[in-house]
GULO-418444 format. One record per residue: z, y, x of N, C-alpha, C in turn; residue in one letter. Coordinates in pm, whole numbers, plus 32768, in hexadecimal, padded with zeros to 4 digits. Each point is the difference from the previous one (the first is absolute). Example, Ala and Ser with C-alpha at 12.3 -4.5 7.8 and 13.67 -1.06 7.14 Angstrom:
BEGIN
830C7DC78527800080777FA780008078805AA7FB880697FDD8006807780528049806D7FB3S
***
This chain:
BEGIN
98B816C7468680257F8A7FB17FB87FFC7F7AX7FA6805F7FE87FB7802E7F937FC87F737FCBX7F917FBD80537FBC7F778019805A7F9F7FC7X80658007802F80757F607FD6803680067F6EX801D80A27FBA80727FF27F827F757FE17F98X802D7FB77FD67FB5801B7F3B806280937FC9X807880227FF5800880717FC0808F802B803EX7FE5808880108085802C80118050809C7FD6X807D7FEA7FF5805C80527F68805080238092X7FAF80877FD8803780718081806B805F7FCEX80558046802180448070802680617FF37FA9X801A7F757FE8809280037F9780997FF0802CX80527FC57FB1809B7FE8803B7FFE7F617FC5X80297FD380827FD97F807FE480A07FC27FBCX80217FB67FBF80937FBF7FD280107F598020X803A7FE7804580277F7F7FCB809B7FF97FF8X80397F85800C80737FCF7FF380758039804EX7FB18033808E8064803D805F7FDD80828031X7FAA80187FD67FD9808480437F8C80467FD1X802C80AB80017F72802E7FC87FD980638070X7F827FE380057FB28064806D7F8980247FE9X7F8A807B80567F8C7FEF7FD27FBF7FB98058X7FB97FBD7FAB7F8E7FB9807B7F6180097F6BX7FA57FBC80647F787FBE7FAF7FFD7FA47FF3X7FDB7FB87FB47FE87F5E7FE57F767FDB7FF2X80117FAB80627F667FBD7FF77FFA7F657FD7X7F947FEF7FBE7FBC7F927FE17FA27FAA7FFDX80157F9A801F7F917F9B7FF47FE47F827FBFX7F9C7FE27FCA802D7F837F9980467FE77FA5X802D80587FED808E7FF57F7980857FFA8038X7FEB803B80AA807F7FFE8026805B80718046X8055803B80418020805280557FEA7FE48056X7FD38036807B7FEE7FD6807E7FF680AB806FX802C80467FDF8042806E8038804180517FB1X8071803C8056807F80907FB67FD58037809BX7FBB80797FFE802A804F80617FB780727FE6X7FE98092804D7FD580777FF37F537FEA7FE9X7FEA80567FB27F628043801B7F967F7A7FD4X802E7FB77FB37F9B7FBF7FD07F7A7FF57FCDX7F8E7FAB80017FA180387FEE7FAB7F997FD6X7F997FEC7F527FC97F7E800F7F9280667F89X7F947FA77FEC7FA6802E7FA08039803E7F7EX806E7FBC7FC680327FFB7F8480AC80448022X7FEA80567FD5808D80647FFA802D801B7F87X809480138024804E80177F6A805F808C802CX7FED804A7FEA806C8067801D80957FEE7FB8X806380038068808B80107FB7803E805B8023X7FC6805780148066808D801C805180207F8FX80907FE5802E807480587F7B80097F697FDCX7FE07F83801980207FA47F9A804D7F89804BX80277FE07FBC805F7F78804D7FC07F7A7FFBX80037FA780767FA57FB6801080727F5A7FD1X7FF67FCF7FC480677FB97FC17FCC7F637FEFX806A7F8A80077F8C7F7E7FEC8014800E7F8CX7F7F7FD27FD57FEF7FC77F4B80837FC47FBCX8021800F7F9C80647FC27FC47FE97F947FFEX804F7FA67FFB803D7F527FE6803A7FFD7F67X7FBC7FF07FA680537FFE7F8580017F6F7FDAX809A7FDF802980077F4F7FF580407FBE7F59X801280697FA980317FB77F977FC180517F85X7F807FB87FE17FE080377F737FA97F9C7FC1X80097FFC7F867FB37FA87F737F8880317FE3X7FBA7FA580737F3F80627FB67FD27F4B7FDCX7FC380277FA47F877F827FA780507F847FDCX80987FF77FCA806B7FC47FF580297FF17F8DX80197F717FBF80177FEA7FB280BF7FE97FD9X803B80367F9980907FD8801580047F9D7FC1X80987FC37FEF80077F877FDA7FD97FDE7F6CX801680577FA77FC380437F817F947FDD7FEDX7F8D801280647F87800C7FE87FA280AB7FF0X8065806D80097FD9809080187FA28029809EX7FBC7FFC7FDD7FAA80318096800B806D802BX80188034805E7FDF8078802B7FAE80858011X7FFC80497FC47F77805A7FFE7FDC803D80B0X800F7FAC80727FBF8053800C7FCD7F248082X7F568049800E7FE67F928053800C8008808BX7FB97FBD80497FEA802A80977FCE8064801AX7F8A80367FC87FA28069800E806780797FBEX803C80337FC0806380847FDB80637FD1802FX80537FBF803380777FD5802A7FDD803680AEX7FBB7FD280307FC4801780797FD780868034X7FCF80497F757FBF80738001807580767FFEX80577FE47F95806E80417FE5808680028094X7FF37F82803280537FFA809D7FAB80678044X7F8B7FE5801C7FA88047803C8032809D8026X7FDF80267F79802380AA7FE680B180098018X80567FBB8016804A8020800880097FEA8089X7FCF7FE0804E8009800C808380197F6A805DX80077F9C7FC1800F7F64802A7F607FC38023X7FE27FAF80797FAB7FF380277FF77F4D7FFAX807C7FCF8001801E7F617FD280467FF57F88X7FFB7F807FCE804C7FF37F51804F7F73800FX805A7FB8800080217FB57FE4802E7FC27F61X7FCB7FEE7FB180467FDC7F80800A7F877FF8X802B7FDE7F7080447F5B800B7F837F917F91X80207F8780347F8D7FE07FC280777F877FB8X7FFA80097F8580597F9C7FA57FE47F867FC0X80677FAB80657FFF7F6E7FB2803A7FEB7FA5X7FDA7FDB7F5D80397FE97F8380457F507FFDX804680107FA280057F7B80107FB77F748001X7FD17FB180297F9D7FC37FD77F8680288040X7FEB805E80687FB48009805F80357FDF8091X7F787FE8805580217FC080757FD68089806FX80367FF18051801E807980447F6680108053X7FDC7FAD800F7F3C804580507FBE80177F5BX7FF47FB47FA97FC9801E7F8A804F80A97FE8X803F80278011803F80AB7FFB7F7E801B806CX80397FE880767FDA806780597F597FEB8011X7FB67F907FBC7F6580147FE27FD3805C7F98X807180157FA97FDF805B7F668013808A805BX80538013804B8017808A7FFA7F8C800A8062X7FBF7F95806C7FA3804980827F8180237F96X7FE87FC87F7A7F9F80117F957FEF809C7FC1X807B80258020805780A27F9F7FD0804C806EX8053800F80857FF68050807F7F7D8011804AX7FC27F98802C7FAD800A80327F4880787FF6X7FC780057F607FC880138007802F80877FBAX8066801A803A804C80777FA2803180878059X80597FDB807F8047805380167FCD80418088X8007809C7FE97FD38052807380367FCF808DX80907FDB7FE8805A802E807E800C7F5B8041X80138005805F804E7F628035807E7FEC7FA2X80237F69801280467FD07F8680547F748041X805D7FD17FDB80497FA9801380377FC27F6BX80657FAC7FF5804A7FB77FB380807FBD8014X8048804D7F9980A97FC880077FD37F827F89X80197F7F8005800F7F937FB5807280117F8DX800780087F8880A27FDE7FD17FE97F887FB3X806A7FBB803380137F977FF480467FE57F7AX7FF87FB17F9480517FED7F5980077F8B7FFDX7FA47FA4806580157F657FC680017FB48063X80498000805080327FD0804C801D7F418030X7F617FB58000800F7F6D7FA27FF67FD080BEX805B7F7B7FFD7FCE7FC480897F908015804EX7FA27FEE7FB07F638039802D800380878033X801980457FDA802B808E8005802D80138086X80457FAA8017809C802680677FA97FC380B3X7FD27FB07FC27FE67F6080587F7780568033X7FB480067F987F517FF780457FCA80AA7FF6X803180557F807F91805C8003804F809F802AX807C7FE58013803E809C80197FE87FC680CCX80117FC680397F8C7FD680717FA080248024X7F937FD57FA77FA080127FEE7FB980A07FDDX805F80347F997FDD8095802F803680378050X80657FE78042801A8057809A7FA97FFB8066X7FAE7F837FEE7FB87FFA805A7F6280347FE3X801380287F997F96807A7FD17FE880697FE7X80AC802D8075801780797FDD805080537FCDX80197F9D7FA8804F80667F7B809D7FE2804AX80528060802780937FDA804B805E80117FBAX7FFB80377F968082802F7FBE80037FC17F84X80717FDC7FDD80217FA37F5E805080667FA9X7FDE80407F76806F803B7F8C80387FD37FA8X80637FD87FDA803D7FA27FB78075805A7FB4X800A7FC57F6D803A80577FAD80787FAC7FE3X807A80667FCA806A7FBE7FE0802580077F63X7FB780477FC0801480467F787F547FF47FC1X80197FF77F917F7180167FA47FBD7F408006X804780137F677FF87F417FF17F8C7FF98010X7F7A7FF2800D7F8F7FAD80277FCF801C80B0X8060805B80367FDA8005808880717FCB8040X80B37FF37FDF8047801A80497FF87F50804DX805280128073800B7F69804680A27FFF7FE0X80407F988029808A7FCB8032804480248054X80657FDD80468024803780647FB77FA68077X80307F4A7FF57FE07FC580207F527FD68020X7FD1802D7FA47F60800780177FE880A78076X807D8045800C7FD48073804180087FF3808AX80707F7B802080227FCD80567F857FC0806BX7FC97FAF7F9F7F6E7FA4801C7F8980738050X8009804D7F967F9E807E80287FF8801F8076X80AD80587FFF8037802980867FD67FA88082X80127F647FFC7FF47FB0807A7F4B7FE38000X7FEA80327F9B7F247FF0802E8009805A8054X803280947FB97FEB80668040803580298098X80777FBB803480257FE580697FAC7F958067X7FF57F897FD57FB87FD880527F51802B8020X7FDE80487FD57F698022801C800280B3801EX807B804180047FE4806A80427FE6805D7F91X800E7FDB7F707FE480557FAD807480627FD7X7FF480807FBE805B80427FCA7FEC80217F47X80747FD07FD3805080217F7D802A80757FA3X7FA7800A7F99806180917FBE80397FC17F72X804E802A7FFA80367FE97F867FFC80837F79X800B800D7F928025803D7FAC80A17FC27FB2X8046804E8021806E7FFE8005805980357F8DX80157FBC7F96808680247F877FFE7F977FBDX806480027FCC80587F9B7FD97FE47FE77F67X7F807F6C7FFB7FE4800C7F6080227FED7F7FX80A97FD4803580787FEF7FB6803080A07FC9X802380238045800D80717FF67FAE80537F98X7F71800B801E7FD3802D7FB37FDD7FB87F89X7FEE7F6D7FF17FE67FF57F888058800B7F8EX80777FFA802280B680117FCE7FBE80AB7FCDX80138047803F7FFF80A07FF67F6D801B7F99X7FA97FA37FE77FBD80437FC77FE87F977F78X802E7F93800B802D7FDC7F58806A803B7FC8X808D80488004804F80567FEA7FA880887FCBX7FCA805580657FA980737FD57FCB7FCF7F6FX7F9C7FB480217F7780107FA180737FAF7F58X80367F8C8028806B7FFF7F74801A80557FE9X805B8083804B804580A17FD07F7280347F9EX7FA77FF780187F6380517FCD7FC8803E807EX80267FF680887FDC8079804C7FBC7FDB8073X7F5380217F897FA27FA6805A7F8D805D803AX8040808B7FF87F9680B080417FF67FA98096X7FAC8058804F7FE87FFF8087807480358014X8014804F8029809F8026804780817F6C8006X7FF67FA17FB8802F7FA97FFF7FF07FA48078X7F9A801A80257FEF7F84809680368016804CX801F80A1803E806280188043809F7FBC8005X80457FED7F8F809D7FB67FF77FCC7F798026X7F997FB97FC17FE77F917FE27FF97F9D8087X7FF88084806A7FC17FB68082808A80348068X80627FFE7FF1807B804A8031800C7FEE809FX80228067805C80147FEF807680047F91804BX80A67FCF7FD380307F837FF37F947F9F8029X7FCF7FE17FBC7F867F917FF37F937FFD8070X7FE8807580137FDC803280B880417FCE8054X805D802E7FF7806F7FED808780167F3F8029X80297FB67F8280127F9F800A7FCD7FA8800CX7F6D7FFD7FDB7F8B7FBF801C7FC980298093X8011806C80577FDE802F8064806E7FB2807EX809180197FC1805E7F9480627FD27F738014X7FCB7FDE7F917FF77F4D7FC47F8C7FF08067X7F90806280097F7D7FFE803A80157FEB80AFX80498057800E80517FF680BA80157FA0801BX80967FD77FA980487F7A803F7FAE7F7C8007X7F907FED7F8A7F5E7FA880187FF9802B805FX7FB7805D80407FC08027806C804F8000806AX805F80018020805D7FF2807880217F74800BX800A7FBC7F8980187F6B80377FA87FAD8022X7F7E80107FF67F7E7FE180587FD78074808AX8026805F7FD87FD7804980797FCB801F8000X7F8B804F7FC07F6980107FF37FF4808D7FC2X7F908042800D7FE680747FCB7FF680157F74X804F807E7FDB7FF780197F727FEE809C7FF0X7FA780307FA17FE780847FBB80257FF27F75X805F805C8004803180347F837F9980927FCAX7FBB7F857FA47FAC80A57FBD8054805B7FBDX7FD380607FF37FF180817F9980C880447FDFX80427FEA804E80807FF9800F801B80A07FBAX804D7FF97FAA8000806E7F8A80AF80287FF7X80567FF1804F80A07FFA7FFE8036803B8068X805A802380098053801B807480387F598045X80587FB27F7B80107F9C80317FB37FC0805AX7F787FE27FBF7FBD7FA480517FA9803F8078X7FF980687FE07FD7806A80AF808A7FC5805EX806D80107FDB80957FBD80727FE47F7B8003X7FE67FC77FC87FF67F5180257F887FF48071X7F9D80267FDA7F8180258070803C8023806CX8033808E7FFA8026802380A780727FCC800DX80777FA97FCA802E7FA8803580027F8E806AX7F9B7FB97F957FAA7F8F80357FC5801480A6X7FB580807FDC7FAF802E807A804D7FFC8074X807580467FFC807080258045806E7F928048X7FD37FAB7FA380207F47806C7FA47FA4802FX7F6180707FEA7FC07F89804D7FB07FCC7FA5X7FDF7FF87FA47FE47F977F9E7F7380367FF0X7FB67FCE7FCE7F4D800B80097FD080177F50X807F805E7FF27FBE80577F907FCE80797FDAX7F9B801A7F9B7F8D809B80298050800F7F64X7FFA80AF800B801680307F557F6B804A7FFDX7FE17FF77F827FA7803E7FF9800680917F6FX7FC080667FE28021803C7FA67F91805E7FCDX802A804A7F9D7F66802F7FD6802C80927F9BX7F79803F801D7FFF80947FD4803780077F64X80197FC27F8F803E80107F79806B80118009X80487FC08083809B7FF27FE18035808A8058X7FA880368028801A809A80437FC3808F7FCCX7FDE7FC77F7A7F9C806F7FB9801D7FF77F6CX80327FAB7FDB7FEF7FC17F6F809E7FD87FCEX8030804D7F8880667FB07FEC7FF87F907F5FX80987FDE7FF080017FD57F817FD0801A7F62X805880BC804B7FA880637F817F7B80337FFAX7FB57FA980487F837FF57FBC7FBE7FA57FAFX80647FA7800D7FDA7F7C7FA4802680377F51X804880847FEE806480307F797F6E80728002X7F7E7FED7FDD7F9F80717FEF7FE17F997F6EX7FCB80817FCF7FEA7FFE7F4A7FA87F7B7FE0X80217FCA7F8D7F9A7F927FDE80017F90807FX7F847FD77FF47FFA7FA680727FF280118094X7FE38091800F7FF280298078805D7FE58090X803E7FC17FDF80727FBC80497FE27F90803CX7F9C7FDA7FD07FD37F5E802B7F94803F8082X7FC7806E80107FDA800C808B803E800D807BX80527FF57FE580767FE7808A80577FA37FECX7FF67F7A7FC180347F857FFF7FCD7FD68082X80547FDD805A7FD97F7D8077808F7FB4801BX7FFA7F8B804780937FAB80117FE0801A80A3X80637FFB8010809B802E7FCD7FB480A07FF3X805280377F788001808A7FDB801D80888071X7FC880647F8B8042805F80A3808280307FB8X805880378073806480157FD38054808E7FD3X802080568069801480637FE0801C80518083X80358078800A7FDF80798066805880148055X80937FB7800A80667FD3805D7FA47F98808EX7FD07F827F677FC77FAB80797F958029806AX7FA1807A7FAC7F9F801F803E8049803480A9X806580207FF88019803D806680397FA08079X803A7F677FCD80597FDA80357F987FBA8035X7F7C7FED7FC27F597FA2803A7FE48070807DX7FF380937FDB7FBA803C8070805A7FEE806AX80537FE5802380727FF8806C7FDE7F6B8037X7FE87F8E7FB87FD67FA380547F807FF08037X7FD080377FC07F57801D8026801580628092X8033806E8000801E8033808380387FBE807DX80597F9A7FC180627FAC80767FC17F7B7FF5X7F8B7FDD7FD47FE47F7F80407FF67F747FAFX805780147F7B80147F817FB07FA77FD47FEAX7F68804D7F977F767FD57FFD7FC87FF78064X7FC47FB180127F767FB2805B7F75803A7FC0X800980007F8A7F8A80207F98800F804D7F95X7FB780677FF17FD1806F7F6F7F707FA47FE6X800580047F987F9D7FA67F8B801080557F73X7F667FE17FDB7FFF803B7F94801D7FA37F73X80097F7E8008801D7F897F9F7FBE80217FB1X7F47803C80057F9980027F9680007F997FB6X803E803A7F937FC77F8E7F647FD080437F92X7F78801D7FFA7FC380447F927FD97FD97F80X806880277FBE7FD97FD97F4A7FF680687FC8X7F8280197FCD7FD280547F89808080237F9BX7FE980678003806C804B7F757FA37FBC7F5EX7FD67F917FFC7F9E7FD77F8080327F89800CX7FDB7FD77F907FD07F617FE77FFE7F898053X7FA48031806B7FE67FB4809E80467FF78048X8086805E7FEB805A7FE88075808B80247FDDX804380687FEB808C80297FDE801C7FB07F7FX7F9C80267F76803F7FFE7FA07FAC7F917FADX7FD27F8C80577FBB7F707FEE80477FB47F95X8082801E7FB5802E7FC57FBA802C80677FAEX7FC5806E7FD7800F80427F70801C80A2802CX7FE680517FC38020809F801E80C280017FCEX80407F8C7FE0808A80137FD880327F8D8074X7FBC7FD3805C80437F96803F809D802D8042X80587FA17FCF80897FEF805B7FCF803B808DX808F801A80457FD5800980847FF37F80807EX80287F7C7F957FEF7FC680507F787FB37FF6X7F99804E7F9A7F737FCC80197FAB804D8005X80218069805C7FAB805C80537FC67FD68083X7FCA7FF780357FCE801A8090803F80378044X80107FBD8087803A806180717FEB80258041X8017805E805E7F967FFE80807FB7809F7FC9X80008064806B7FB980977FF17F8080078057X7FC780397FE67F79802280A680658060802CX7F9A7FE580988054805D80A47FAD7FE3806EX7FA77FF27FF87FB37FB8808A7FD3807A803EX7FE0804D7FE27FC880A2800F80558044803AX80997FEC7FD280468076800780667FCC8054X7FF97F8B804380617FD18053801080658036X7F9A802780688033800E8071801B80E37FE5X7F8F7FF17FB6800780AE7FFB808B80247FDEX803E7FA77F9D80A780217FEE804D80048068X7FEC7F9C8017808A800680B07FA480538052X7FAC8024800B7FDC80628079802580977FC3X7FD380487F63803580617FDD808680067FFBX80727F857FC780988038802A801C7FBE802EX7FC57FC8806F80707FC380657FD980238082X7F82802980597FDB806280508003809D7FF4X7FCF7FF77F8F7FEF80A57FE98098804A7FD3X80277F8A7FE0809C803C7FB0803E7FD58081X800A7FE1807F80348012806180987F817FDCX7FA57F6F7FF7807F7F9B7F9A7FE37F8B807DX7F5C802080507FCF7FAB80587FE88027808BX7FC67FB280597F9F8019805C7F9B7FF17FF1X7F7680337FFE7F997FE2803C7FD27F718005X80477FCB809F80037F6D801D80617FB07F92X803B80387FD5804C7F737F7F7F7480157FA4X7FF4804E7FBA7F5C7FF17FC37FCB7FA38002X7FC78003808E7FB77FB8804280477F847FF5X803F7FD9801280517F57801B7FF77FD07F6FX8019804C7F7E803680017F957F7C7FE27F7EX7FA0805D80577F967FD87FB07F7F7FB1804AX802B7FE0804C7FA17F8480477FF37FB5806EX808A8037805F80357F90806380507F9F7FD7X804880067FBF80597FB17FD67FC87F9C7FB8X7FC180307F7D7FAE7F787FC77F9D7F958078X7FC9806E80337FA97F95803C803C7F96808BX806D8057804F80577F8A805480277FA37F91X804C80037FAC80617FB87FC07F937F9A7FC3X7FA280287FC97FB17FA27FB07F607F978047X8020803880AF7FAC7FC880207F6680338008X8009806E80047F5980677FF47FFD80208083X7FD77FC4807A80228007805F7FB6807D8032X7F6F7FF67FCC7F92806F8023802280907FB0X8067803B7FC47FF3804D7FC280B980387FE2X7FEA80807FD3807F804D8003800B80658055X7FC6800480657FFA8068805E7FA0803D8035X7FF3806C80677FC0804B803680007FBD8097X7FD67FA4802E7FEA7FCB80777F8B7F9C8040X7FEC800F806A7F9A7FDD80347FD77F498000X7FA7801C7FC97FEA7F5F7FE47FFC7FEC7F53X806180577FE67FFE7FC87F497FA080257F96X801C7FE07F9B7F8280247FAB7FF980A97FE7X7F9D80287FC97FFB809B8028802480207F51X806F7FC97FD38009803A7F68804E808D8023X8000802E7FF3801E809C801A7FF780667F64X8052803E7FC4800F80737FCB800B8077802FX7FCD80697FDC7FF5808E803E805580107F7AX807F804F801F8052807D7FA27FFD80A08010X801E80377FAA7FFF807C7FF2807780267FD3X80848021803B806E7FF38001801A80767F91X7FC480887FEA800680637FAD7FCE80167FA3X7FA57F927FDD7FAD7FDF7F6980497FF17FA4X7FFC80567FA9805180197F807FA37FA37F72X80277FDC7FC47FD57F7C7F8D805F80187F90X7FE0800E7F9E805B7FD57F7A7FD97F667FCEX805B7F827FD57FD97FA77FF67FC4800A7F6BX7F617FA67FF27FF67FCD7F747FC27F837FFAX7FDD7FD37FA97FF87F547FB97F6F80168064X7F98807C7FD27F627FF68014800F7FED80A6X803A8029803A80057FFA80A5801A7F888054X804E7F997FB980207F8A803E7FA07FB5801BX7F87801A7F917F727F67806780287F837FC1X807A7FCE7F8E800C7F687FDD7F96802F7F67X803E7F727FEB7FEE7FEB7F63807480317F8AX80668058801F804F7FE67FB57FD280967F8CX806B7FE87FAA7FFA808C7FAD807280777FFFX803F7FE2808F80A0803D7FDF8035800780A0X803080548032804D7FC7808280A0803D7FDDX80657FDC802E806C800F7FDB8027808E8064X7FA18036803D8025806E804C7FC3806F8020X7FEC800F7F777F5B805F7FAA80A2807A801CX7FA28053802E801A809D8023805E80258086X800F7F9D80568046802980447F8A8032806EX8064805D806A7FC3803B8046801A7FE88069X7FB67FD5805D7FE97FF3808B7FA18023805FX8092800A80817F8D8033809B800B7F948046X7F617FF880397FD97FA6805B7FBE7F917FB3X7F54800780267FE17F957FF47F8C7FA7803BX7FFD7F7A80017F5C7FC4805F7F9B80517FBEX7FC7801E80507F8280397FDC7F747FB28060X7FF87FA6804B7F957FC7800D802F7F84803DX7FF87F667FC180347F77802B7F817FBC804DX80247FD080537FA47F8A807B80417F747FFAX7F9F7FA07FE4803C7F587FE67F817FB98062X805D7FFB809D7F9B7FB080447F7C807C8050X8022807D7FFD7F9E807D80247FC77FEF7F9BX7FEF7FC17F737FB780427F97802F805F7F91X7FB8808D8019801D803F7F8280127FBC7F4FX80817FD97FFB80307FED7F617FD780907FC6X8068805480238011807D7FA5800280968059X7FB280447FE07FC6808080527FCB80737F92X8067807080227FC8804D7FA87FEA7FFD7F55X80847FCF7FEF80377FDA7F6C7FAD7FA27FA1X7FA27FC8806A7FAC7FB87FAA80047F5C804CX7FC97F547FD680387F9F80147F5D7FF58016X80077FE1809D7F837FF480707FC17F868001X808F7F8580047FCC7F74800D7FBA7FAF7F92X7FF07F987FFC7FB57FB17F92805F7F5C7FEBX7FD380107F9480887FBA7F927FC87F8F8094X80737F867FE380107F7E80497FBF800E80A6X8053804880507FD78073807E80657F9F8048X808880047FAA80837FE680657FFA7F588021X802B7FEA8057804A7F64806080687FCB7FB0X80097F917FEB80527F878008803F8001806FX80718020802080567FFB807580897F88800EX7FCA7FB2804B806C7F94802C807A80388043X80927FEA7FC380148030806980807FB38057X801A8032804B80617FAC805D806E7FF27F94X80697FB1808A80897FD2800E8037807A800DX80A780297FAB805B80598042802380178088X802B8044806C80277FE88048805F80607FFAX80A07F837FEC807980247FF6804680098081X7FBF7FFE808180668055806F8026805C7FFFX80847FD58039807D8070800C80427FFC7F7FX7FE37FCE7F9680507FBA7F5D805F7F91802BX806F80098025804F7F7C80417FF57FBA7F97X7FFC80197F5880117F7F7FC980C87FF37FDFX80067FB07FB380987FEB7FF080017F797FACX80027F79807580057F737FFC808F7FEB7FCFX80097FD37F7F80807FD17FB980307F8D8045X807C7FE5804580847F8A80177FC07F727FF6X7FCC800D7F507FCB7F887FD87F717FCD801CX7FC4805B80107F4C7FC7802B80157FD5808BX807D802E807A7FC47FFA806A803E7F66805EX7FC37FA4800080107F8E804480797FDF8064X7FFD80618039807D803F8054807680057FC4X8013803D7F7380A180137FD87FEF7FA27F7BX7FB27FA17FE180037FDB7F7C7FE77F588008X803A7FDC809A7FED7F827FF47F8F7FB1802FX7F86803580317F6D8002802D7FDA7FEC7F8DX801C801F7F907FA37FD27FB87F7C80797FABX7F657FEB80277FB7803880017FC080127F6AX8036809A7FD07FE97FFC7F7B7F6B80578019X7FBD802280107F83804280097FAB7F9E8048X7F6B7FF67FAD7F877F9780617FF8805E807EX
***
């Protein structure tokens, strides 16, 4: 079979979603097209001792992004890409942001301007949606589904992004009728804006302050509010970055009647607490993100749903702001905490974290791994070619080294930033050589490919079989009189 492969990654343990075994993988074209013994092609990769793993799916991070502020992000396509890269992700999904007063292809032409001649890896786009104008609703959130882009993010908090309920409603029924799926960011901006004019009147405007300012509460209730939207259209919803016990139970609630909602969650809120936001001076403002992390009860009450099923998705919610001027502290070296920047880098360290304590610490399987860091995103979000180790799909593939010992630092991550919030920790297991499409990205600790390498990837429709869905009394024609409240 020597003649047929372009390359093949012999003598490893292969992982996917259900099962780990050894086989060889062969390739052709940028694709898989054999798993079986004794492989053989011009171009060999040895994996002896290493785990043969699909590329990560990292579906929620802020590369070349502007906030509503006007703070950009330090890091672009090209280090954002580079930095996934080394951490072992072979696709990127980030979000491409409509401000107010922009039209939603005018977004998604600025960002194909950013991505394109930029990023190593294949690439997609979550839309978030802030302005929500007839036009909007009628002609161009349409219009980008049908270019691809499937998923809509819509905020409930943070006055120049947040929507209505009623405008969430509108959303919800685009996003239903065209097959698209919904994430929300979820707390309650009542809540917080109440909690943090009180603070900053008291004087108490340190970093450690964002923590009260952003109270559980405000999670939880904005996350219920987010369901019962989403259940009374029927339609798919992801709850990002879910940081609570509460709102981890509303998720597997929901789940648990049927209802076509994903939680999603991320490495700060299992690594990171409050009392790190209480470090000397300003140093506190490097671990500001919303919702905050919390503390070392919850950490535990997250790893338990993460074991049983509640998350759909680990995400790293990359938002990189400089500890300077440019990014954290853009409004003064004394800024309040409520004019800091939010948002930490993590794109790197997604996945090496949950594989050092949550495989190695014996918290996982293997195959949840696998589902966790790149099946799951890519069913759910429509990456039809990618997420796995199977025949026919794209050949993004990571090789791990399950006993590779690493101390974390800022110089190792591959972004732009000046700081990572998880400088010295120590971990086993990590990618040590990434494939996007059978092309060497990263081999031998060094970055193989060439800037603007990666695809524009369209990607499908959800496919919510076997999600019964949970049709409210009132939408359904049948118990409400015939009368047909959905086009």
């Amino acid at each position: 079979m020597s003649g047929a492969l372009d390359l093949a990654i012999r003598g490893g343990t292969v992982v996917t979603a259900s099962d780990v075994f050894r086989a060889d993988v062969g390739v052709r074209e940028g694709r898989i097209v054999a798993l079986a013994e004794d492989l053989r092609a011009d171009d060999e990769i040895d994996a002896s001792g290493l785990l043969v793993m699909p590329g990560g799916v990292e579906a929620h991070c802020h590369i070349a992004q502007e906030s509503a502020s006007g703070v950009m992000t330090a890091d672009d396509y090209f280090t954002g890409s580079v930095s996934a890269a080394f951490g072992g992700n072979s696709c990127i999904v980030p979000f491409a942001a409509q401000h107010r007063g922009m039209g939603v292809i005018e977004t998604l032409d600025l960002y194909d301007g950013r991505a394109a001649p930029n990023s190593v890896l294949d690439y997609g786009y979550h839309l978030i949606v802030a302005d929500p104008t007839e036009k909007v609703l009628a002609e161009e959130l349409p219009a980008a589904f049908a270019r691809g882009v499937t998923s809509f993010k819509v905020f409930v908090t943070y006055e120049l992004m947040k929507i209505e309920d009623r405008q969430f409603l509108d959303i919800l029924t685009v996003a239903k009728t065209h097959g698209a799926v919904t994430m929300v960011h979820a707390e309650n901006n009542a809540m917080i804006g109440w909690m943090s004019e009180r603070l900053l009147a008291a004087g108490h405007a340190a970093p450690r302050y964002h923590a009260p300012s952003h109270p559980e509460l405000a999670e939880v209730e904005a996350i219920h509010r987010a369901i019962c939207l989403a259940r009374l259209v029927d339609t798919p919803l992801v709850i990002v970055h879910v940081s609570t016990e509460g709102g981890a139970k509303l998720v597997r609630e929901a789940r648990a009647e049927g209802a076509r909602i994903f939680g999603e969650t991320c490495p700060q809120y299992f690594f990171l607490t409050r009392d790190d936001l209480d470090r000397p001076g300003m140093e506190g403002a490097k671990f500001m993100c919303s919702p905050p992390v919390r503390d070392v009860a919850t950490q535990e009450i997250l790893w338990r749903h993460l074991q049983t099923g509640t998350f759909t998705l680990w995400s790293s919610d990359h938002a990189p702001y400089r500890f300077d001027a440019s990014g954290k502290l853009a409004k003064g070296p004394d800024a309040s905490f409520k004019q800091i920047a939010n948002g930490m880098p993590g794109i790197a360290l997604r996945l090496p974290l949950l594989f050092s304590e949550g495989v190695n610490k014996g918290r996982i399987t293997l195959p949840q791994f696998a589902a966790l860091s790149a099946t799951n995103a890519a069913k759910l979000y429509g990456l039809t070619d990618k997420g796995s180790i199977r025949i026919g799909g794209d050949a993004d593939i990571a090789l791990w080294d399950a006993g590779l010992k690493r101390t974390v630092t800022a110089a190792d991550q591959h972004d732009a930033m000046d700081y990572t919030p998880f400088e010295g920790m120590a971990l086993t297991g990590w990618p040590v050589t990434l494939l996007s499409r059978g092309r060497r990205i990263v081999e031998g600790g060094a970055l193989v490919a060439e800037r603007g390498s990666g695809r524009y990837v369209a990607r499908a429709r959800a496919d919510m079989t076997g999600i019964p869905g949970t049709r409210p009394p009132e939408m359904d024609p049948a118990r409400n009189f015939g009368a047909e409240i959905m086009p």
